[in-house]
C-alpha positions as MATLAB code, in Angstrom:
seq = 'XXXXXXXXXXXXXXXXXXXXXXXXXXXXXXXXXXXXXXXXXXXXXXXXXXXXXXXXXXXXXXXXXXXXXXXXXXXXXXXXXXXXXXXXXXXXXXXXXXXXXXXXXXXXXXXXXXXXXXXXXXXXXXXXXXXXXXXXXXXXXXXXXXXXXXXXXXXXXXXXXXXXXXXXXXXXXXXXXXXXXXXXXXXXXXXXXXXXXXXXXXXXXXXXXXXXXXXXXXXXXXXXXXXXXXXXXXXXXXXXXXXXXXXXXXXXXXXXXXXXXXXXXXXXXXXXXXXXXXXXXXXXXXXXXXXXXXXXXXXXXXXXXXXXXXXXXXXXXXXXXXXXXXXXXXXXXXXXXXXXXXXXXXXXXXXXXXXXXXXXXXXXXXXXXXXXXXXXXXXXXXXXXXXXXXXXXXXXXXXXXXXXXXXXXXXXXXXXXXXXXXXXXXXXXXXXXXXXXXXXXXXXXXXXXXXXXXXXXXXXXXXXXXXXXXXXXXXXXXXXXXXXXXXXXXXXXXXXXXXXXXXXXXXXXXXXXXXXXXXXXXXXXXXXXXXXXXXXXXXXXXXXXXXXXXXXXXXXXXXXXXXXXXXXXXXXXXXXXXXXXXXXXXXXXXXXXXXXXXXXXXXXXXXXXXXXXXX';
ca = [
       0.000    0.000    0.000;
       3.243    2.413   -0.360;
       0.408    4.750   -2.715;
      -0.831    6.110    0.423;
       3.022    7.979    1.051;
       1.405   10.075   -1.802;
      -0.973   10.890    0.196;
       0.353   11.397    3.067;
       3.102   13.860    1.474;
       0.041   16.039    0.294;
      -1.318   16.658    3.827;
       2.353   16.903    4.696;
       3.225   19.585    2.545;
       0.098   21.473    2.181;
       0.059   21.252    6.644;
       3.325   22.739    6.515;
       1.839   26.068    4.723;
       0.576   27.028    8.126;
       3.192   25.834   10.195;
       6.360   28.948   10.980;
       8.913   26.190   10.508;
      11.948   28.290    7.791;
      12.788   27.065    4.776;
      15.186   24.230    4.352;
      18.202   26.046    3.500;
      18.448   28.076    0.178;
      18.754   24.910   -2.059;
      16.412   24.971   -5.190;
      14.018   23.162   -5.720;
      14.029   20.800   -8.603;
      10.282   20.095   -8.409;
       9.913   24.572   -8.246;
       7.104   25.616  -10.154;
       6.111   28.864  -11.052;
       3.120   30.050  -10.043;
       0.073   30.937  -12.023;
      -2.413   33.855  -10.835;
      -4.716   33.268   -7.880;
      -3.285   32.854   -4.236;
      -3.642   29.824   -3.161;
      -5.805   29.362    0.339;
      -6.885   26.400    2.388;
     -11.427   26.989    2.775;
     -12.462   26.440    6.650;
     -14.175   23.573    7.035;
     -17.330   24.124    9.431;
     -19.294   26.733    8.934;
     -20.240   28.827   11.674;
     -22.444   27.084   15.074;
     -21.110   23.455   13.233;
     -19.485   20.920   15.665;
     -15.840   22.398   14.582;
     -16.294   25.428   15.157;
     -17.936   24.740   18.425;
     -15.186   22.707   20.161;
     -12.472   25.395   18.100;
      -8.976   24.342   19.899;
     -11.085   23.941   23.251;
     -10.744   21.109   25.227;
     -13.781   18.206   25.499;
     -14.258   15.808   27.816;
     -10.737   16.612   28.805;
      -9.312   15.784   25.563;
      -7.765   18.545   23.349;
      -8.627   18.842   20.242;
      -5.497   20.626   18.951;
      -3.245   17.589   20.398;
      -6.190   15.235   18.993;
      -5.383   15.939   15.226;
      -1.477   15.786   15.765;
      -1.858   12.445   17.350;
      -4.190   11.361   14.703;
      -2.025   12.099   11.674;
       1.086   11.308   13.608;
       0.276    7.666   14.521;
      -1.131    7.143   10.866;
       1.959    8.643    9.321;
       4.417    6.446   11.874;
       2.356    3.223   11.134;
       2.835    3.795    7.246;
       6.280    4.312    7.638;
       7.069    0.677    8.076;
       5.971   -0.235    4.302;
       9.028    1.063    2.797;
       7.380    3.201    0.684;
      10.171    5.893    2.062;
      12.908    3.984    1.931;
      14.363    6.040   -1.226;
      13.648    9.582    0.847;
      16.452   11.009    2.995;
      15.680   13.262    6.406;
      17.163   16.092    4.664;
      15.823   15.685    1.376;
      12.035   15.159    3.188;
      12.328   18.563    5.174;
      13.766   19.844    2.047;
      11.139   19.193   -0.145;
       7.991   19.953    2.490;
       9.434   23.056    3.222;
      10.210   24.206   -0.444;
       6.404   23.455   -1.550;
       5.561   25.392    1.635;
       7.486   28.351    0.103;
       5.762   27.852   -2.932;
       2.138   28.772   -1.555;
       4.133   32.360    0.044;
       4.381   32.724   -3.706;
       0.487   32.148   -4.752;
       0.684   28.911   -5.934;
      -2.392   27.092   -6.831;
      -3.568   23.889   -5.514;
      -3.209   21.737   -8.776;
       0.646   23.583   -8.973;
       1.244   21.996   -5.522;
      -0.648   18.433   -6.635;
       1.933   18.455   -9.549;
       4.912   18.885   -7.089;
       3.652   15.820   -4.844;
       3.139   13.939   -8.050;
       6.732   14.649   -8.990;
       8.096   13.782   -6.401;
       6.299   10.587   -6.158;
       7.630    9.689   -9.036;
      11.078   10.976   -8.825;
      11.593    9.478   -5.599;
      10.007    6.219   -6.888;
       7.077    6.078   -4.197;
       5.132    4.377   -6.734;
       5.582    3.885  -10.931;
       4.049    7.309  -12.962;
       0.585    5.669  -13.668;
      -0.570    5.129   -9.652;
       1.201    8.314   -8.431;
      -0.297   10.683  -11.416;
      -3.767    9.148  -10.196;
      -3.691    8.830   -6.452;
      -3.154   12.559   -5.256;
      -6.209   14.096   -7.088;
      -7.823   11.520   -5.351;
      -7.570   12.914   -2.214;
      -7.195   16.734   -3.253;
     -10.901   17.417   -1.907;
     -10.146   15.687    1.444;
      -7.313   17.470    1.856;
      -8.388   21.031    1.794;
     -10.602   20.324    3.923;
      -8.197   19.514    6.560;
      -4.813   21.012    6.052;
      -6.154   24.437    7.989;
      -6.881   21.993   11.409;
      -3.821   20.210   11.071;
      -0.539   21.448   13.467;
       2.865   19.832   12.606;
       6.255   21.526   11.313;
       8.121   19.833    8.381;
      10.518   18.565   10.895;
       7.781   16.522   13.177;
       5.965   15.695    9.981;
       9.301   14.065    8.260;
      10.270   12.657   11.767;
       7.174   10.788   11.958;
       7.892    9.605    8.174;
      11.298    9.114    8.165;
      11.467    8.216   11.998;
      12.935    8.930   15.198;
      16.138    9.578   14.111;
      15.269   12.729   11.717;
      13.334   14.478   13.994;
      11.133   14.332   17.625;
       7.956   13.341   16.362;
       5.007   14.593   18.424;
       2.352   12.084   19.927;
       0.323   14.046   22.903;
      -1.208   10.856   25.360;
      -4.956   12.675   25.912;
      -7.998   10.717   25.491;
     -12.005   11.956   25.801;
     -14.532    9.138   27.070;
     -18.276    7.882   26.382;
     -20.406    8.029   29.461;
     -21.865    4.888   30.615;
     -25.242    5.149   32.273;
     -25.680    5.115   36.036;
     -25.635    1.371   36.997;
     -23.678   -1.072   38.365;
     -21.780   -3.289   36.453;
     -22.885   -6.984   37.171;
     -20.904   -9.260   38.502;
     -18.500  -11.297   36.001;
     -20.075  -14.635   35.390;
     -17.797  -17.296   33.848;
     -19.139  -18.968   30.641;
     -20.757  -22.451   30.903;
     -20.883  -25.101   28.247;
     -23.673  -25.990   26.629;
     -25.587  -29.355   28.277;
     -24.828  -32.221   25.736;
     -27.495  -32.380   22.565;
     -28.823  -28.597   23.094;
     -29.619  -26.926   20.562;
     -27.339  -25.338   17.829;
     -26.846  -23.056   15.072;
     -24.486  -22.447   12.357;
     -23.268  -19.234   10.656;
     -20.791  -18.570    7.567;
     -18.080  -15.617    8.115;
     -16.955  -14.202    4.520;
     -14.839  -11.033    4.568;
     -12.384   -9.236    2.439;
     -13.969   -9.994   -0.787;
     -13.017   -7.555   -3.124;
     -13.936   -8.575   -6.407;
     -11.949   -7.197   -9.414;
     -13.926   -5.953  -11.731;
     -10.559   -6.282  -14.117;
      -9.148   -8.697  -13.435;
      -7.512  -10.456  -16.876;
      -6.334  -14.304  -17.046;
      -3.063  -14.619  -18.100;
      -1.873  -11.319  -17.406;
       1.437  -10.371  -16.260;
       1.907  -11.260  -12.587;
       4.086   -9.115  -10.747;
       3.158   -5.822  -12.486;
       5.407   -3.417  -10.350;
       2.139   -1.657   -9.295;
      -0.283   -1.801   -5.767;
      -2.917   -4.247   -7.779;
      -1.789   -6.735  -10.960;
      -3.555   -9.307  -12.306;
      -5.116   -6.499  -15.170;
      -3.952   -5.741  -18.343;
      -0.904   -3.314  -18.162;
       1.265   -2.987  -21.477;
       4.147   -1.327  -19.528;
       5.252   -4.723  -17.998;
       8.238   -5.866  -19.485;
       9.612   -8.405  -16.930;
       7.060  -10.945  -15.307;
       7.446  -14.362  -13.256;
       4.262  -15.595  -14.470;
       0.394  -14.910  -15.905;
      -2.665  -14.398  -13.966;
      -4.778  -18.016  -13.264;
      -8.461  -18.018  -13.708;
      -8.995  -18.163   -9.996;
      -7.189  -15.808   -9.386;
      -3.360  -15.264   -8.534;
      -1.041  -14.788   -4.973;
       0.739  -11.845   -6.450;
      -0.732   -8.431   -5.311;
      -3.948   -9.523   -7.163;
      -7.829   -9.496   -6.030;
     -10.595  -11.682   -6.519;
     -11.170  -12.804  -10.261;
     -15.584  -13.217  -10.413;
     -14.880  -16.825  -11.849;
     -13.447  -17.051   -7.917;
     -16.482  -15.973   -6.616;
     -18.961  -17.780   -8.713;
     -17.286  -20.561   -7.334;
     -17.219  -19.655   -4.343;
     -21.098  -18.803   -4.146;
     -21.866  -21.839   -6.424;
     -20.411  -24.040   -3.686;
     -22.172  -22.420   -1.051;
     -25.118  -23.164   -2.723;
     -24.540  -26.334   -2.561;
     -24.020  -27.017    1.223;
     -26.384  -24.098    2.473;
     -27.909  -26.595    4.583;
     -24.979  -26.377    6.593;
     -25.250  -22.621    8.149;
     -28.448  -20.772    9.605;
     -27.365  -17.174    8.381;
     -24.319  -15.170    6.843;
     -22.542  -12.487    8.333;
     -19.827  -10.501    6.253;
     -17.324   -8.162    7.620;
     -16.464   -5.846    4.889;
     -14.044   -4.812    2.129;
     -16.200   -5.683   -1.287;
     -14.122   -3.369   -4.201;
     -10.930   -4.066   -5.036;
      -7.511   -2.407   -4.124;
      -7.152   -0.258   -7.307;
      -7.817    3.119   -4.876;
      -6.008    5.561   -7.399;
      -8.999    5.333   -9.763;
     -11.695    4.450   -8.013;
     -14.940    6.299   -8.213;
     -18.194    6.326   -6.220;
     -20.287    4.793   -8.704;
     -17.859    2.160   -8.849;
     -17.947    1.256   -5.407;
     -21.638    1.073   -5.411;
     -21.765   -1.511   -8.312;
     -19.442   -3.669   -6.688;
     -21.759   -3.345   -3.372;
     -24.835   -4.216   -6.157;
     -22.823   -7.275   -7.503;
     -21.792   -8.898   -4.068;
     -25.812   -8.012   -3.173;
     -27.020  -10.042   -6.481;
     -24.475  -13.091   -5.420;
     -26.504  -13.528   -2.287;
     -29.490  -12.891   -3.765;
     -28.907  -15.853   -6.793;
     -27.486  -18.283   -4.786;
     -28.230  -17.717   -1.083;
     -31.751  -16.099   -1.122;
     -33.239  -17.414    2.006;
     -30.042  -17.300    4.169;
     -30.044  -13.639    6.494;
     -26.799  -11.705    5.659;
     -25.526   -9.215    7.995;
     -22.577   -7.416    7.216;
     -20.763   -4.017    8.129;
     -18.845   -1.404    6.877;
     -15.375   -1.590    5.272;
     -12.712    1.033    4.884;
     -12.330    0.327    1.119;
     -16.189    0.912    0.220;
     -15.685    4.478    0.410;
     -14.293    6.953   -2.812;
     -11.433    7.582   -1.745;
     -10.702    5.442    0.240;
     -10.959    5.611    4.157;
     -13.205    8.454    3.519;
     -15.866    8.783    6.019;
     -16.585   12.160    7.062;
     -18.471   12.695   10.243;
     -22.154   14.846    9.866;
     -21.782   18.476    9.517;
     -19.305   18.897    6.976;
     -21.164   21.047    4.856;
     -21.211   19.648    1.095;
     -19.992   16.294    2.648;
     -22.160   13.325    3.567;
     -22.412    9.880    2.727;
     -25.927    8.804    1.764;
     -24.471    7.665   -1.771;
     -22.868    4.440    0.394;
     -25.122    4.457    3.187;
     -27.965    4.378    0.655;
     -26.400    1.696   -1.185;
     -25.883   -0.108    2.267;
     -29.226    0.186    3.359;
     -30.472   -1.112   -0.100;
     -28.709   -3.989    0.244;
     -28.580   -4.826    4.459;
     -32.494   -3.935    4.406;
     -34.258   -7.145    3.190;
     -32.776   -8.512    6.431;
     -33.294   -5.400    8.843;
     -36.161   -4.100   10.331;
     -36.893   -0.300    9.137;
     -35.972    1.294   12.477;
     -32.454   -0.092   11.554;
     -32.612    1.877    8.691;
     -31.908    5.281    9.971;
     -29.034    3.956   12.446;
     -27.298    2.518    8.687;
     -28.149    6.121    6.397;
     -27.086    7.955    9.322;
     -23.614    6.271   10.569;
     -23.125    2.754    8.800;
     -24.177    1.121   11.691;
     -27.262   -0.742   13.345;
     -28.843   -3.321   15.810;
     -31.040   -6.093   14.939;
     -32.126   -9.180   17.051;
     -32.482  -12.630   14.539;
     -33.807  -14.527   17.440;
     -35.276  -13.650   20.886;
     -32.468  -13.405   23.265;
     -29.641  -12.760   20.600;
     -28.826   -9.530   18.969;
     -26.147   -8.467   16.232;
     -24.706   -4.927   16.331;
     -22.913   -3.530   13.363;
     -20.229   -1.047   13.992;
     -18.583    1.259   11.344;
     -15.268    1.675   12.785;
     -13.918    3.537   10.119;
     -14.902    5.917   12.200;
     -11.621    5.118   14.274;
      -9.424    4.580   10.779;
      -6.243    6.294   11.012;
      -6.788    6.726    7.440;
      -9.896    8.254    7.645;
      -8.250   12.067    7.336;
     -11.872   13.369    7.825;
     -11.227   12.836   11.303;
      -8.640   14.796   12.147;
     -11.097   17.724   11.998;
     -13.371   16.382   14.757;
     -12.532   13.123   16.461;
     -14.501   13.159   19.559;
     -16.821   10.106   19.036;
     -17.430   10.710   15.748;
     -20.840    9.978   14.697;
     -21.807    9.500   18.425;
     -20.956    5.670   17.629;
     -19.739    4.453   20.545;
     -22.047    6.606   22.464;
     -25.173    4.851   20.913;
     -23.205    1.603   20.883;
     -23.686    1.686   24.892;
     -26.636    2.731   24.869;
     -27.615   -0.914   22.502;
     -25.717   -2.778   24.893;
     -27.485   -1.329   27.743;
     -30.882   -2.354   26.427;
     -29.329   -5.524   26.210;
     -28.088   -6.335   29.028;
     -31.721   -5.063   30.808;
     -33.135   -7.097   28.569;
     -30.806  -10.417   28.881;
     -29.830  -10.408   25.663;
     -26.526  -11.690   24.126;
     -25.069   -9.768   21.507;
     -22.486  -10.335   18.602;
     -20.347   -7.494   17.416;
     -19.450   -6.986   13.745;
     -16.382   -4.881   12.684;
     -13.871   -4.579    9.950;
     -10.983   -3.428   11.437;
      -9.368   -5.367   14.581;
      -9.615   -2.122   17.201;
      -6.853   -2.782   18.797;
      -5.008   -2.212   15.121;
      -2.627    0.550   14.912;
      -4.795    1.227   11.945;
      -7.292    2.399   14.866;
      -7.038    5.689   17.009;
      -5.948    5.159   20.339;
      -8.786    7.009   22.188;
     -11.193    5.314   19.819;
      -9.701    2.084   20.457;
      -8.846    2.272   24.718;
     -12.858    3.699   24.698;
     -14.774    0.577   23.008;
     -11.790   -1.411   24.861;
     -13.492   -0.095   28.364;
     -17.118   -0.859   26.761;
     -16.017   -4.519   26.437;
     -14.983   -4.175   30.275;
     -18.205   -3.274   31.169;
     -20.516   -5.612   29.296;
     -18.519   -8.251   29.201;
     -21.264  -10.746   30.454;
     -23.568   -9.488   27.452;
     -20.743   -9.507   24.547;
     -20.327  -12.780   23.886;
     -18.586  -12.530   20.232;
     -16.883  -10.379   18.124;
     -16.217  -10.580   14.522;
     -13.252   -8.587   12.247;
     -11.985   -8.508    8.868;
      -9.212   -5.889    7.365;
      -5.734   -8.149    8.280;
      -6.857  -10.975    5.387;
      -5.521  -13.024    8.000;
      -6.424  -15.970   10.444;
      -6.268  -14.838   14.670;
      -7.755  -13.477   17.165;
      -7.512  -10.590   19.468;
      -7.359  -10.312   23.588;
      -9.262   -8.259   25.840;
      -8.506   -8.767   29.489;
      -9.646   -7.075   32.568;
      -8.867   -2.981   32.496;
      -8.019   -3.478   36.139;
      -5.144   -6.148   36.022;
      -5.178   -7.240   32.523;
      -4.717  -10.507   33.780;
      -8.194  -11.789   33.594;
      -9.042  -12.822   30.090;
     -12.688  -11.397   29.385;
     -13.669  -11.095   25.689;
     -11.797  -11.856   22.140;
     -12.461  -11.276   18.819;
     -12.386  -13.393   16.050;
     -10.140  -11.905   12.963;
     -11.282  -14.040    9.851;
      -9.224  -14.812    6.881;
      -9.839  -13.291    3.311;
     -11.697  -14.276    0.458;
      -9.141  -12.498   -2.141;
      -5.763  -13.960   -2.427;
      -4.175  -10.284   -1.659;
      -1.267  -11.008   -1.191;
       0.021  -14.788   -0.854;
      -3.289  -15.655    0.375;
      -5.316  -18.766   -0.360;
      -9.466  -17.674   -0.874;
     -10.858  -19.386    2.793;
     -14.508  -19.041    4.254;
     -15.405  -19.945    7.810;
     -18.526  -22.061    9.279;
     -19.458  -21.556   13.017;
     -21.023  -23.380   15.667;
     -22.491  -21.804   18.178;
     -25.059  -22.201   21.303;
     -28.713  -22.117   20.238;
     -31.999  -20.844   20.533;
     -33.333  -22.071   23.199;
     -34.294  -21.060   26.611;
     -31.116  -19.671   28.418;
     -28.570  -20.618   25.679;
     -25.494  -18.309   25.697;
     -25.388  -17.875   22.022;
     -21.462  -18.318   22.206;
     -19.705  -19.999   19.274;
     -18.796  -23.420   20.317;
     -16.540  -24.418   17.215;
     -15.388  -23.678   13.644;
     -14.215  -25.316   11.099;
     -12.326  -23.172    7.959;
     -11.943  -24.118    4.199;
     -10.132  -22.806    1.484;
      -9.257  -23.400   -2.135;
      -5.978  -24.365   -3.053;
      -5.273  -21.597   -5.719;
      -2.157  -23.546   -7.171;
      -4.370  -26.813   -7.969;
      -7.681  -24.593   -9.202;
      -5.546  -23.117  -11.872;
      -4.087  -26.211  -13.024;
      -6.729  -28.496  -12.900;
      -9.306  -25.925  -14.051;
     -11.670  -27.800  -11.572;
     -11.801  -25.865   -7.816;
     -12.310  -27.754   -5.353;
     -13.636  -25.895   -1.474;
     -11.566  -28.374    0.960;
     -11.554  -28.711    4.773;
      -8.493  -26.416    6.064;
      -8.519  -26.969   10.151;
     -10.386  -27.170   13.387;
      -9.399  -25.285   16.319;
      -9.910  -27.534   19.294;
      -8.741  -30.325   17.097;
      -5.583  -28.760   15.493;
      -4.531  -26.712   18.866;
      -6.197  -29.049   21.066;
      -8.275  -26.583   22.630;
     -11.222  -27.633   25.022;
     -13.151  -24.686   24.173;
     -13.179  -21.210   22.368;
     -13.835  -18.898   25.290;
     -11.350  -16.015   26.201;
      -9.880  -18.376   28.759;
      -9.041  -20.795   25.913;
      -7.446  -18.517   23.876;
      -5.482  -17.265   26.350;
      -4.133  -20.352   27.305;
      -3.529  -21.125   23.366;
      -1.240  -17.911   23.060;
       1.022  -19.265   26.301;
       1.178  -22.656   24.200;
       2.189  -20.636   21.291;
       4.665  -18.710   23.285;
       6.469  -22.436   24.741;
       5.599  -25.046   21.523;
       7.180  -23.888   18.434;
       5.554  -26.645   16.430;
       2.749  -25.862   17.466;
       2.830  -21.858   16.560;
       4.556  -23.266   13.184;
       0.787  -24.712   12.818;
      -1.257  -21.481   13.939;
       1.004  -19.864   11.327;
       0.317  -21.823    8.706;
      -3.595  -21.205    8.830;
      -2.387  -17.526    9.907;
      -1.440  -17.171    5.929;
      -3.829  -19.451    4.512;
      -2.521  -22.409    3.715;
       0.189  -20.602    1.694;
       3.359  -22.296    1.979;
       5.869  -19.797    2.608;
       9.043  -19.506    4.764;
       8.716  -20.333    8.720;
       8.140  -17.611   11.416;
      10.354  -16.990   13.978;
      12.078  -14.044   15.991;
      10.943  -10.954   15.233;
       7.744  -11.909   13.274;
       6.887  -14.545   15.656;
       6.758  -12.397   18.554;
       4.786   -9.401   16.321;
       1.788  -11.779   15.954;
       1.927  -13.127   19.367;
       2.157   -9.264   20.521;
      -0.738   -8.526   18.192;
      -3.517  -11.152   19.624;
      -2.727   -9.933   23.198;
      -3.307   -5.979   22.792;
      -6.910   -5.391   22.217;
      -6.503   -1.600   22.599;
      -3.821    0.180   20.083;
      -1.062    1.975   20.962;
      -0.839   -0.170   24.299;
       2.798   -2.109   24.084;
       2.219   -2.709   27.653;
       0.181   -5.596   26.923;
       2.421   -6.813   24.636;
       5.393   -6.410   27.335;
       2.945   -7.784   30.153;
       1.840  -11.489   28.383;
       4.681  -12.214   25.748;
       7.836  -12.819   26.845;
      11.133  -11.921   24.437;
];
């Protein structure tokens, strides 16, 4: 994903207009252009009596909002830096070239003579090939004014947080705001109990990360030197190979052949699950030239697979960070001229057959709702791109944006007066760096406290098989609630196409609706493509492959110590960790990065890492 350094350069650069760090020396510029008429100046973004302009640099809740948006863009920038997508960009050269383009707005240059001077340099400084970077800053040109006037860091913190440590002091301010939780008592914890032997059950499929590819081309050239191959592209002159029918484990998405066999096998054993849920990610990774009707016909086409060969199973889905134009572009109500009711619309067109109508207004307003299949049991969807450290939107305004969480306790509240058990659906694992802290350590506390009516959670966004810790916010000892990250259906990247099939506790008087079991299955993507004949195969069974008893927190927790001591036996877990792809071993370093990963539920926490997984 090294496009986004394009990206992030823009907000750099045009962020460093406001800032009073001097220019870099009296060096010219190579990527100097001379400005055309017009001054160039960044609009406000909230009008007057708006929710911006409201909070101003005021603090909230005890949170500031000033800090807020320098955390927010520094943590995204610092994250990003670890994809290499720098590694041809010096300290100097980085403070050279932010502050040069800064000079070039004291002159009056426009906006699209600053877009050209990213683009350049994205292409000088080979960030990504000419094709991807001429496309990918316009992209987010919109966003971006929008923002730069809110956003407070000098071309030395900005390039520090790039470049790292080492350049410059990069600035991350600690502050967090918090949701109020109504005036009760928590209950007291009550361990989960097993099922009696022959109650009842139910099953559920888990698909997620989808993205179908539109444009996708068999036998294309595979690699292609850009973010997404598998597509025609006449400026490849070196390949390994040509894109397979089913698709490819080169940086390539999901062909629809894939998928119609995919759905065409589901068909076929859709005796075997009760209902569907899907946890997000439907278009395809070719974000430099996306558009929104785009992204709504690839919502249509997953909606029409469902609808041909699933019609009578429920599917209940949320909100990924790639359904958006551009991408990771959700801005918060009360942006004036910004809203999204073209996805939301979509979502709701789609979701609806399955929801009641007071859902409706929860999805056009937020991406988000609450439904109840059965009595007892309820599903909450949550759109935590609201917490996506690439969702620039919310560096304007990131207190709680779209009162999310706030409602989200609120649902769980009803629940729990109403003993009901609820399932959580999100794309992105929250305790991801790809999630804000304060986002993250709030739903983190949220778990705390209804940790006897959360029984499940569900993610996407990693395309990878694990789960993810929460423990007590007192000790963080005390294993209390996990989430399930599900592998992908697209093979991006090295990935073989897997779907998942749950067991879990079932409706009947005082069931616990907790899953129970799962088993996983994949297609082998080398064998499809030879044989011409896929074949959906059994991949693994937790309690049988890790010997598990059960899949409560406590189990889990217990499995990552095993992990930790037997490296056979993490050897395994990694092996369904990349989907049956057959690459090299994991060990050191990236061993102790996924351990470290399943034990910190909240981001931006490496206590927890230092606290359960020992060097």
């Amino acid at each position: 994903m090294s496009y986004l350094a394009c990206v992030f350069l823009t907000v750099l650069i045009l962020d460093s207009c406001t800032s009073l760090a001097p220019r870099y020396g009296n060096v010219e510029s190579p990527l100097r252009v001379q400005p055309e008429p017009g001054r160039f100046q960044t609009p406000r973004v909230f009008e007057a009596g708006s929710v911006s302009s409201q909070l101003g640099e005021e603090e909230k809740g005890g949170y500031s909002q000033k800090n807020d948006r320098q955390d927010a863009l520094a943590s995204y920038l610092k994250r990003h830096r670890k994809l290499g997508a720098w590694k041809n960009v010096s300290c100097d050269i980085c403070i050279f070239v932010v502050s040069e383009i800064r000079h070039m707005t004291e002159e009056a240059a426009s906006v699209e003579e600053i877009v050209k001077a990213v683009t350049k340099f994205c292409i000088f400084f080979k960030i990504e090939d000419e094709h991807v970077c001429t496309l990918i800053v316009p992209q987010f040109q919109e966003e971006v004014l929008y923002v730069v006037d809110n956003l407070i860091l000098s071309p030395g913190e900005a390039c520090g947080i790039v470049i790292g440590d080492t350049c410059s002091t990069p600035y991350f301010p600690g502050d967090m705001w918090n949701v109020t939780f109504p005036d009760k008592p928590k209950p007291e914890p009550r361990p989960p109990t097993p099922p009696k032997p022959n109650a009842p059950i139910l099953k559920f499929l888990h698909l997620t990360d989808i993205h179908l590819d539109f444009q996708y081309a068999v036998g294309s050239p595979v690699p292609c030197g850009e973010p997404l191959c598998c597509r025609v592209d006449d400026n490849v002159t070196v390949t390994v190979g040509q894109a397979g029918k089913y698709g490819d484990y080169y940086n390539c998405d999901a062909p629809l052949d894939m998928l119609t066999s995919l759905f065409s096998h589901l068909s076929s054993i859709q005796d075997q699950f009760d209902f569907i849920i899907m946890t997000g990610d439907i278009p395809a990774h070719d974000v430099w030239s996306q558009s929104r009707t785009e992204q709504v016909a690839h919502v249509t086409a997953l909606d029409k697979l469902f609808t041909n060969y699933l019609p009578n199973k429920p599917v209940y889905s949320c909100v990924g960070n790639h359904e958006t134009s551009p991408i990771n572009a959700f801005p918060q109500p009360g942006i004036p001229g910004q809203d999204m009711t073209w996805m939301y619309g979509a979502m709701a067109e789609s979701w609806g057959k399955w929801l009641p109508l007071s859902a409706l207004d929860d999805v056009l307003r937020c991406g988000i709702y609450s439904v109840s299949p059965y009595p007892g049991f309820r599903i909450i969807s949550i759109n935590n791109n609201y917490c996506n450290t690439g969702n620039w939107w919310l560096l304007l305004n990131s207190t709680d944006p779209c009162n999310v969480l706030q409602w989200f306790v609120g649902e769980l509240q009803k629940a729990e007066d109403s003993g009901e058990k609820v399932y959580l659906l999100m794309h992105i694992p929250p305790g991801s760096t790809d999630c804000y802290k304060y986002w993250s350590h709030n739903l983190y506390n949220i778990v705390n406290r209804y940790e006897n009516t959360i029984v499940n959670q569900f993610y996407g966004h990693s395309h990878h098989d694990w789960i993810m810790m929460f423990y007590d916010n007192a000790t963080f000892t005390r294993p209390l609630g996990f989430g399930f990250v599900s592998p992908s259906v697209t093979t991006y990247s090295f990935n073989n196409p897997i779907y998942r099939i749950y067991t879990m506790d079932g409706n009947y008087t005082g069931s616990s609706w907790a899953v129970l079991d799962y088993n996983n299955f994949y297609m082998n993507l080398t064998e499809a493509n030879a044989k011409g004949n896929p074949q959906w195969i059994f991949e693994y069974n937790p309690k049988k492959d890790y010997n598990m008893t059960g899949l409560y927190a406590n189990d889990w927790d217990d499995l990552i110590q095993r992990l930790q001591k037997n490296d056979t036996l993490f050897q395994l877990f990694y092996k369904h960790y990349s989907s049956m792809y057959q690459g090299t071993p994991c060990h050191g370093n990236c061993k102790t990065d996924i351990l470290c990963d399943m034990v910190e539920g909240r981001s931006y926490d490496p206590d927890l890492c230092q606290q359960h997984i020992r060097p």
